[in-house]
N, C-alpha and C positions, 0 to 999 in steps of 0.2 A: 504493500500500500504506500499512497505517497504521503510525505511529511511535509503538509504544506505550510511549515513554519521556514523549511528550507525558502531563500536564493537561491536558482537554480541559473547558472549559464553555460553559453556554446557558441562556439564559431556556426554560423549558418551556412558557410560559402566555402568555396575550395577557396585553398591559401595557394594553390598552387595555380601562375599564369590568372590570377582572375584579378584585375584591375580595383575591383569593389568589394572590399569585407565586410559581411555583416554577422554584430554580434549581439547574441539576444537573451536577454537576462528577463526573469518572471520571478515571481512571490508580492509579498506581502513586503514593502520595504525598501523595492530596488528604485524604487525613482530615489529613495534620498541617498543610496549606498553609491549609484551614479552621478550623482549630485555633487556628490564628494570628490568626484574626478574631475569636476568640469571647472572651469574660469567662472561659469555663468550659472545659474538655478536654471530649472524646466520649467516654466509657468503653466501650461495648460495642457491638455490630453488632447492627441492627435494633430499636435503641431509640428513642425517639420523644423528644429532648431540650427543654428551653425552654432558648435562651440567650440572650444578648446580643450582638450583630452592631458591635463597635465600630471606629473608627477614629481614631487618637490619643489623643486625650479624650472624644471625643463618640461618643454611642452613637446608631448608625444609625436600627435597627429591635429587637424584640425576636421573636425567630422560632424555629420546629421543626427541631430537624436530626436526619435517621435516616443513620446509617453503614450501609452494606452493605458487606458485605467478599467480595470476591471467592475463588473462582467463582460464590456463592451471592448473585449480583446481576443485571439486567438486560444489563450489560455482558460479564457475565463477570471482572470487575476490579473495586478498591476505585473504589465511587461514594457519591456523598453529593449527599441535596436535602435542601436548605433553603428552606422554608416559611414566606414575608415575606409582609407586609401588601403587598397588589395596591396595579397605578397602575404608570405607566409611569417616573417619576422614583423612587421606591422601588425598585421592580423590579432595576432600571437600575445605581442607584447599587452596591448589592449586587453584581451579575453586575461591575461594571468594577472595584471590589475585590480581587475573588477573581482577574481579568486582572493586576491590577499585583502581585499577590503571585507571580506565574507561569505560571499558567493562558494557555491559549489558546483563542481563541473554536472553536467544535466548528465542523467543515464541516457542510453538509445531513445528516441521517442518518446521522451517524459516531456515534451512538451506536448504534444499531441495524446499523449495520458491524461495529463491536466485538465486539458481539453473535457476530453472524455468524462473524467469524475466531476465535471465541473457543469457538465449540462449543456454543453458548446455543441457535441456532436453526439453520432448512436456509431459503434462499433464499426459498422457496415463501411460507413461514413469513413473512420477513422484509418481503417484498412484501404478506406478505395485512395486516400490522401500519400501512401505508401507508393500505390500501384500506381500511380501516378507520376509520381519521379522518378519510378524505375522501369515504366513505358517504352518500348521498343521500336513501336508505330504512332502514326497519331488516332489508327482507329481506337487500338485499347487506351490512350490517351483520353478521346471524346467518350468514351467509354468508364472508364472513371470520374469526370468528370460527372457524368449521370449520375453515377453511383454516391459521388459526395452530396449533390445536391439531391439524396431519398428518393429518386425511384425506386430500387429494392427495397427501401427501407418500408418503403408504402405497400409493398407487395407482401411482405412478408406481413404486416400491421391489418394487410387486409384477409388475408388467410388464418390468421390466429384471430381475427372478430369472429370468424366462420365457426372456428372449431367452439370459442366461449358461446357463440348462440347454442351448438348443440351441448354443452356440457348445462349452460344455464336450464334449457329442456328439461334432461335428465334430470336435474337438479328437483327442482320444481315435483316433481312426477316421485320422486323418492322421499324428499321430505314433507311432502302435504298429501300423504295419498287420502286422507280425510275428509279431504277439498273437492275430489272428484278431479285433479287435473289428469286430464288426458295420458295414456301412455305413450311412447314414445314408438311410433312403431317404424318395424323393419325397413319401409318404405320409405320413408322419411329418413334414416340413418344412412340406408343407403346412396339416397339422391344427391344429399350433400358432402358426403364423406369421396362420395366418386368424382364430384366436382373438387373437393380440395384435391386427391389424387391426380387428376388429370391437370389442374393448375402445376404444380409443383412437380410435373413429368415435365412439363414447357420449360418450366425454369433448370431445369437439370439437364434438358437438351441442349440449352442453350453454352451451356461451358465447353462443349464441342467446339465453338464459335473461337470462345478465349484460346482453347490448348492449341485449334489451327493457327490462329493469330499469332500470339506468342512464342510458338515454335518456330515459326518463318514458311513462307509460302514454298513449297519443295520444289523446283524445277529440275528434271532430268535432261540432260544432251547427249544425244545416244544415238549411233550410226557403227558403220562397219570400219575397219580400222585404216586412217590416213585421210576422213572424209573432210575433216574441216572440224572438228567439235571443240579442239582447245582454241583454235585459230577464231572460232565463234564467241568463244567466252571473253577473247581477250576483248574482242571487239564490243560486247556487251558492257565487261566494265571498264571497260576505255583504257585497260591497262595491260602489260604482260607479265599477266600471272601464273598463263600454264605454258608450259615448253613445248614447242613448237618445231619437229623438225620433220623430215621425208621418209623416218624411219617409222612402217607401219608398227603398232604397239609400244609406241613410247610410252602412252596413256596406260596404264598397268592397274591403278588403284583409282578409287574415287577420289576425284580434287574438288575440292568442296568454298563455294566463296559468297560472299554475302551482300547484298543491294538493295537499298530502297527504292521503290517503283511504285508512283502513287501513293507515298508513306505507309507501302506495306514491306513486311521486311520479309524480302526474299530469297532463297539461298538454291544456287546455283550448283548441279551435281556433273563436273566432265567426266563422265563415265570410260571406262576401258571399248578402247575396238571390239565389235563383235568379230567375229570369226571361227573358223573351226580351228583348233589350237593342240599341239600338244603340250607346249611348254608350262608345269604345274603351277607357277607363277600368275602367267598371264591367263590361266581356266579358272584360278581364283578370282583374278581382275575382273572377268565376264561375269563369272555370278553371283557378287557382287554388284554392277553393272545391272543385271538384270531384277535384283531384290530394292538396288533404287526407281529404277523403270515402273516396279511396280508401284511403290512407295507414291510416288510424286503426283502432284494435281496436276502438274501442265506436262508435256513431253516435248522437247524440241526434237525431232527423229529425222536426220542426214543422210541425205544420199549424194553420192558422188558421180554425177552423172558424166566424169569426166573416164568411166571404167566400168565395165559391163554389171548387171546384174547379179546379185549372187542368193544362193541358197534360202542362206541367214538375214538377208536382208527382206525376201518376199516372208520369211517365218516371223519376222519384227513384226511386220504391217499388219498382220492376222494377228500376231498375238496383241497386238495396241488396237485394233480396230474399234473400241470401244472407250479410250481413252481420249481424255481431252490434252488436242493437239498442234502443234504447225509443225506441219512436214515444211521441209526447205530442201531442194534440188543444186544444189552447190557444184561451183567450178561452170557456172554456167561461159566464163571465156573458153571453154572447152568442151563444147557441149556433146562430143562426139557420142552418145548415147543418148542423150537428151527426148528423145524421141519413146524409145525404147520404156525409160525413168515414167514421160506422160502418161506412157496409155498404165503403164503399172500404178499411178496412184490417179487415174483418171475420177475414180468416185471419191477421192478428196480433195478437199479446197489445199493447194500449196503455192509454195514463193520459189522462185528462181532468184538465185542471187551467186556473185560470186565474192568469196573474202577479198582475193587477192585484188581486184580492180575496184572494190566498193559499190558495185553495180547491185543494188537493190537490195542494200543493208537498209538505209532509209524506211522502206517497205516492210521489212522483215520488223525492225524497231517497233513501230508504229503497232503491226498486228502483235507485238511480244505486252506491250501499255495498253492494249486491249484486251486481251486475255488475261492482264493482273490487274484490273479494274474491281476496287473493292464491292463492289456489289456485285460480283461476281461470286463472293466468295461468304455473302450476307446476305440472308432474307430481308426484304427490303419490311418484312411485314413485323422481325426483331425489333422492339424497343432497345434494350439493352441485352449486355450478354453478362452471366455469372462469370467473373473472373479471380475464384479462391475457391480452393476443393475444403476450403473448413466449412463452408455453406453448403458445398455439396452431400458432404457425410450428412449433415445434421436433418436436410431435406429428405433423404431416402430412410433415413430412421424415422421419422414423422409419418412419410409415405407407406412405409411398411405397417406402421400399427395400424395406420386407417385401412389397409388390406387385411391385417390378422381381425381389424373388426367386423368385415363386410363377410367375409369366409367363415368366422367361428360363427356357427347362428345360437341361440338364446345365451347368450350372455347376458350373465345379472346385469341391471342398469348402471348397479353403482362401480362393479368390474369397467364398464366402459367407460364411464367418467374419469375413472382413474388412470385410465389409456391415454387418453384425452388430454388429460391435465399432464400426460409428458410429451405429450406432441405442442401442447402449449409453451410448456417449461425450454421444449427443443428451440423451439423459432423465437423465443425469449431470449436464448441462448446467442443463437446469430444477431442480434441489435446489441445485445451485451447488457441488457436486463437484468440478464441474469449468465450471473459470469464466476469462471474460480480463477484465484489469484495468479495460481500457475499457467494457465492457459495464457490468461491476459500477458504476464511476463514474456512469453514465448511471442505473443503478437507483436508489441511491442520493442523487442530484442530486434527484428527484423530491419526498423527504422535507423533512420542515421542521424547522428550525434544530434544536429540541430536543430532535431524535427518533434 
């Protein structure tokens, strides 16, 4: 639990390369403990001060300090940042300051705990403020962003009203059976126990959404060997980062690289040459090669049309015919098969292009920012997506009891109230309602220093 007699501070900001240091001090006290550093007094909350940051005779830094005055702060309590010239010994010197005048360095996210104890925010909340800094796209970005400002939070809020009207029911029917209320029947249990089920199946499908997000959008590049694939990648990320030479099977193992496309984060698989192979090595490489092929949403799948047809190549196109794709026809300054390549992928839509002259990368580009287009990859009819498997545990233990209640028939009224009241306790659970210390520490730990 926290000691909110403490002063709590922390660096907000990287000390490293970041021009602007912010350091942020909370409790009961700290405007006058800062007060104490400054040339000048703070007169009022939420003003935006210039002062002078000294210490004995020598003046540190000259820096911004806004008072916020509690409850009407991040924390919920009197906090104060101050806004120093960046760089790690600036930064520094400031923050160990403000420690020797009394402050205490803040735990991981004790500011954002604060927060929380203090009525600022609900868990869900607190958690989505985490996911948010450590966003890797800007969908789970806007996606958080929902989630601070109580969409879940309301979802959940509205599913546990559900389950108190049936426990209220119950209720009612057991302790007044004198009264003539109504019993509770099977019918009624069922209709709305299968609608919270069926709610809370949508919200659990939906982290699907997060884990594809967050993992990174899988692209395979995969053709027969010497086709173009790394020669394509480089050109993708405008760098060279796979090796490139005339020797077919250089490519041996998956080379794996990463891009933002659409601010979705994408990761790029240059798979090994297919071919029939003896060498133990490079029949690794293929399958391998073949476990990402399957793996991936998109497939970019190379043919060489600059060298006759093979095997392995008509066995790719059958076994991908169902995967979502851009075939590309490569070496088109060479087209000497070219022909041969059309009428073979004539039932799919494909690109001619050649690496070496740049002749209709442009094109290929274009239709690559069209197939990672995030609504591609999002039901557009999604509000939000769950993004924490701690909500998802707790949702499927709720879900299950309202199935062990639908499936066991005559159970005592008061046996189901008491089902009831942990499905309530659970989604209680997720807002942080109702919470254990140690759970919260582990949420909490995840956060950084100054948060």
């Amino acid at each position: 639990m926290i000691e909110k007699k403490d002063i709590i501070a922390a660096i907000a900001t990287s000390t490293v390369g970041s021009t602007i240091g912010i350091v942020r001090v909370s409790g009961k006290g700290c405007r006058e403990l800062v007060a104490s550093l400054l040339n000048k007094p703070i007169k009022k909350a939420r003003y935006s001060y210039l002062r002078k940051i000294i210490k004995g005779d020598k003046i540190l830094d000259e820096v911004l300090v806004i008072f916020f005055q509690g409850p009407k702060s991040y924390t919920g309590e009197d906090m104060i940042e101050i806004h120093c010239h960046g760089g790690y010994v600036n930064t520094r010197r400031i923050y160990e300051n403000i420690l020797e005048k009394g402050a205490r360095s803040a735990h991981r996210g004790e500011f954002t705990k604060r927060a929380f104890f203090n009525g600022k925010l609900d868990l869900i909340q607190a958690e989505s403020i985490n996911n948010l800094i450590n966003s890797n796209n800007s969908i789970l970005a806007d996606n958080s962003v929902k989630m601070m400002n109580g969409i879940f939070s309301r979802r959940i809020e509205e599913l546990r009203d559900k389950i108190i009207e049936i426990i209220a029911y119950l209720e009612a029917f057991i302790d007044f059976p004198e009264d003539d209320v109504e019993e509770v029947s099977e019918a009624f249990l069922d209709e709305r126990l299968n609608k919270i089920i069926s709610d809370i199946k949508v919200l659990i499908r939906s982290f699907d959404i997060y884990k594809r997000l967050s993992d990174g959008i899988k692209v395979a590049i995969a053709g027969k060997t010497n086709v173009g694939k790394s020669s394509l990648l480089n050109a993708i990320l405008k760098e060279e980062k796979a090796i490139v030479t005339n020797i077919p099977g250089t490519t041996r193992d998956i080379l794996e690289h990463q891009l933002y496309i659409n601010g979705l984060n994408v990761i790029f698989f240059d798979t090994a040459g297919l071919r029939d192979s003896e060498d133990t090595v490079e029949k690794i490489g293929i399958k391998r090669a073949m476990n990402k092929i399957e793996q991936s949403e998109l497939l970019i799948l190379m043919f060489d049309i600059s060298s006759s047809i093979t095997e392995e190549e008509k066995e790719l196109l059958e076994k991908t015919k169902n995967k979502n794709k851009i075939v590309v026809l490569n070496k088109c300054d060479q087209e000497k098969y070219l022909k041969d390549y059309q009428k073979l992928v004539k039932d799919v839509d494909h690109l001619t292009l050649s690496l070496k002259t740049s002749d209709g990368f442009d094109a290929f580009e274009k239709r690559l920012h069209e197939e990672l287009e995030p609504s591609n990859f999002i039901d557009s009819n999604v509000e939000f997506f769950i993004d924490n498997p701690r909500y998802i545990q707790s949702l499927k233990n709720v879900c299950d009891i309202c199935i062990k209640i639908i499936d066991k028939k005559d159970i005592p009224p008061e046996f189901i109230a008491e089902d009831l009241k942990e499905t309530r306790k659970g989604l209680s659970e997720i807002i942080g309602e109702v919470y254990k210390d140690d759970i919260l520490d582990k949420i909490f730990s995840t956060f950084c220093i100054g948060k």
